[in-house]
Structure formats: structure tokens, C-alpha cells
N, C-alpha and C positions, 0 to 999 in steps of 0.2 A: 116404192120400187119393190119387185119382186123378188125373189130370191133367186131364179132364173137371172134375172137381170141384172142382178148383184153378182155372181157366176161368171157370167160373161164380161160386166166390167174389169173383175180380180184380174184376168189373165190377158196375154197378149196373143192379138190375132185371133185364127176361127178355130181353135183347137178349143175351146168350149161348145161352142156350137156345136161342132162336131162329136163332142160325146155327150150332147143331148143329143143331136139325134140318133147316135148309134143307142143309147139306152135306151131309146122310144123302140127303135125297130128289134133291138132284142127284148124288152118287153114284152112287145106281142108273141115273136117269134116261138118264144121261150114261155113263156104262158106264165110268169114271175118278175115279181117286183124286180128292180135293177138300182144300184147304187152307184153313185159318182165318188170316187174316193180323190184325195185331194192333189194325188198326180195327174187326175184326170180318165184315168182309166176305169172302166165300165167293170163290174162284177155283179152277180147275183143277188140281191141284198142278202141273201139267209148267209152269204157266206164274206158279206164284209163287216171289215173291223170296225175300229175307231174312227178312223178317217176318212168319214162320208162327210160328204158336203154337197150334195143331193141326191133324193129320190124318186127314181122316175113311176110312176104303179102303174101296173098292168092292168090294163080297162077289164073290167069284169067279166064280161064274157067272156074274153080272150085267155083264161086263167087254166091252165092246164089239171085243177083240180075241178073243173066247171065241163070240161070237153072232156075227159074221161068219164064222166055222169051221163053223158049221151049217147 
């Protein structure tokens, strides 16, 4: 099992879900990795703590130190 899918077991309801996919879409958006911290709330990984309990990364291209280069 994944760890995604381990994630989503832990908790109750679509409130996992739901902050994978909001760290997917601020990933891109935001051109930076994103962290799941363990209340579930989304933050920028450079500026979370201890209590990650997933990482979402930013696809390559989409990397805001990548799109400044062009």
C-alpha cells in the first residue's frame, strides 16, 4: 500500500483527498514543493515543520525556479 493510500485510510471521510489534491493544484500553481502536515493542512514544504506526513513535488517543469530561466 502506498503511503497516499495509507493517508487516506488514517482519517475519516474526503478530507484527505481533498488535501492531496489541493497540494497537487498548489504545486503547480506555486511552482514549489507542498507538505501535508498532520492536521491536514497544505503548506509550502520549505516552510513546514515536523509534522509532515506527506509530500506532494512539484513536476519539473512547473518549478518556479525553472520558469524564471525562460
Amino acid at each position: 500500500m502506498s503511503e497516499v493510500s495509507d493517508l487516506v485510510h488514517i482519517y475519516e471521510g474526503d478530507d484527505p483527498i481533498v488535501a492531496i489534491q489541493a497540494a497537487c493544484q498548489m504545486a503547480e500553481r506555486l511552482g514549489e514543493d507542498m507538505a501535508i502536515l498532520m492536521n491536514l493542512e497544505v503548506v509550502p514544504l520549505s516552510g513546514a515543520g515536523d509534522d509532515v506526513i506527506e509530500i506532494i513535488r512539484c513536476p519539473l517543469r512547473l518549478r518556479k525556479e525553472i520558469r524564471r530561466s525562460h
